[in-house]
N, C-alpha and C positions, 0 to 999 in steps of 0.2 A: 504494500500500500504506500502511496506515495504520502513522503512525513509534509514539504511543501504545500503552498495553497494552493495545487496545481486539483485541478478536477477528476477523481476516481474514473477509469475507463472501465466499458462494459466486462469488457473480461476482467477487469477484478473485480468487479461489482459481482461477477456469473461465479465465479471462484468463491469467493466470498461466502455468498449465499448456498454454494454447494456445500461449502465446510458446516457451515451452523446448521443446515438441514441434516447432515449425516450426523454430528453432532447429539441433535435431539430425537434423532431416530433411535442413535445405541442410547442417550437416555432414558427413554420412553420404555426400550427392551429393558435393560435393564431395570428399572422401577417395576416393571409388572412382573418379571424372571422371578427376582428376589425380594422386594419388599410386598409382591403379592401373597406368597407363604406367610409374613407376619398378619398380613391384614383379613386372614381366609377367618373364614367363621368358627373355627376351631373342627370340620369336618375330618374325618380319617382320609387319606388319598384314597381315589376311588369310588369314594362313598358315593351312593344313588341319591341326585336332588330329588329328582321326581320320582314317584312310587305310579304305574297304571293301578286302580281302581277296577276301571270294567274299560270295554271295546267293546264299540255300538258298531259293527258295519252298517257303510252307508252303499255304497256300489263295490262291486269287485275289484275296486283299486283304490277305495278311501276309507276310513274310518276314523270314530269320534274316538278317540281315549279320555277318560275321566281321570 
């Protein structure tokens, strides 16, 4: 980057912008990787959220699960 008052050019501006998007990409990964483990509901790995109840078929390729 030029230290000057000279005006940023598109390519450092494209550079620039490349670095802080990759940047917040592997932060992003990161934060969900690892601090999503602290923030989980205290679930065992694997655990089933949803539990099916019953299955309504509706047509030979849909059904309702409760």
């Amino acid at each position: 980057m030029p230290v000057s008052g000279e005006a940023a050019s598109y390519g450092d501006l494209l550079v620039t912008s490349l670095l802080v998007l990759g940047a917040v990409c592997i932060a992003a990964f990161v934060a969900v990787r690892f601090l999503g483990r602290f923030l989980a509901t205290g679930r065992s790995r694997g655990a089933h959220l949803l539990d099916v109840v019953a299955r309504l078929p509706l047509e030979p390729r849909r059904s309702l699960y409760v």
